[in-house]
C-alpha positions in Angstrom: 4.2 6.9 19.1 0.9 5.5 18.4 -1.8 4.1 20.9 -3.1 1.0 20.1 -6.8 1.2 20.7 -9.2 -1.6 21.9 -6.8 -4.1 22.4 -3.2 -5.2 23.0 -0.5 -4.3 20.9 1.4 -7.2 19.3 2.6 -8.7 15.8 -0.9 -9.0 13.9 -2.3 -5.5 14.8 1.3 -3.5 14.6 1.8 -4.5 10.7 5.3 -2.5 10.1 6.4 -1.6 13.7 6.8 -2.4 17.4 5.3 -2.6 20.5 5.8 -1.0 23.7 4.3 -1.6 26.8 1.8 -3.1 25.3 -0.8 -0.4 24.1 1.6 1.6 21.7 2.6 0.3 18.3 5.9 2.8 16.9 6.4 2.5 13.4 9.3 1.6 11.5 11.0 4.4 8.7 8.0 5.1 6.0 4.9 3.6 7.5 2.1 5.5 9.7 -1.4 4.9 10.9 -2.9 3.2 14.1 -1.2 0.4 13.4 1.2 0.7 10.9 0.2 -0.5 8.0 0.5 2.0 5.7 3.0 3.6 3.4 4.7 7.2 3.4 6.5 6.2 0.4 3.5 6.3 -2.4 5.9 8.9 -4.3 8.3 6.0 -5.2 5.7 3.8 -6.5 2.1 3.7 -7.5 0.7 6.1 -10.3 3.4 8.6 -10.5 5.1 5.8 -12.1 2.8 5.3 -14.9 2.6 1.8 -14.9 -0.1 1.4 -16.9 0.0 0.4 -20.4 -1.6 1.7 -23.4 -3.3 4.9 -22.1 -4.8 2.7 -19.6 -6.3 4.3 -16.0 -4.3 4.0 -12.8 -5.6 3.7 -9.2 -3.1 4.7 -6.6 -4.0 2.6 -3.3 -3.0 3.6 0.0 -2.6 1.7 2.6 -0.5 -1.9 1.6 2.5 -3.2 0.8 4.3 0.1 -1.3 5.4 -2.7 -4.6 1.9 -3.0 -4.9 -0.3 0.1 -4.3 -1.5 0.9 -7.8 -4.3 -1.3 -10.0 -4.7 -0.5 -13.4 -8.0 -0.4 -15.2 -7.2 -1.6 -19.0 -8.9 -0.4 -22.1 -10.7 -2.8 -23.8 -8.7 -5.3 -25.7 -6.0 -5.4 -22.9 -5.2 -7.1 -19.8 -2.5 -7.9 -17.3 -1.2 -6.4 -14.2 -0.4 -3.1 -16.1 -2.6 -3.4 -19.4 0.3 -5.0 -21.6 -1.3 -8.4 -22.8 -3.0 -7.4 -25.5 -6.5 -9.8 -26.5 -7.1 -11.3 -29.7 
């Protein structure tokens, strides 16, 4: 269980999880933090993935949405989500 601290617990400061009794926010399966919002399942998805493209870098970010916690910084001459358009 997790106090919720200077405020009220409800929907927009417990992200992934519920109240109770107004000043605790428990988290669903695979999220943590004060308030929920951030992923125990970075092993799944992010870097360890290598989802980056043509010997591109990769960012792992904690703390949203698991399908998106990575950003990819693309060599030059390459763009896209994970580095795969390639410029002309």
């Amino acid at each position: 269980m997790i106090r919720i601290t200077g405020g009220i617990c409800n929907r927009m400061n417990c992200i992934h999880g519920n109240c109770l009794n107004d000043d605790k926010c428990i988290c669903h399966n695979g999220w943590t933090s004060d308030n929920c919002n951030q992923s125990l399942i970075i092993g799944k998805f992010g870097c360890l993935n290598r989802p980056c493209l043509h010997n591109s870098t990769c960012e792992t970010i904690i703390g949203i949405n698991p399908t998106l916690d990575y950003r990819c910084h693309c060599r030059i001459g390459y763009t896209g989500r994970n580095c795969e358009i390639g410029r002309k």
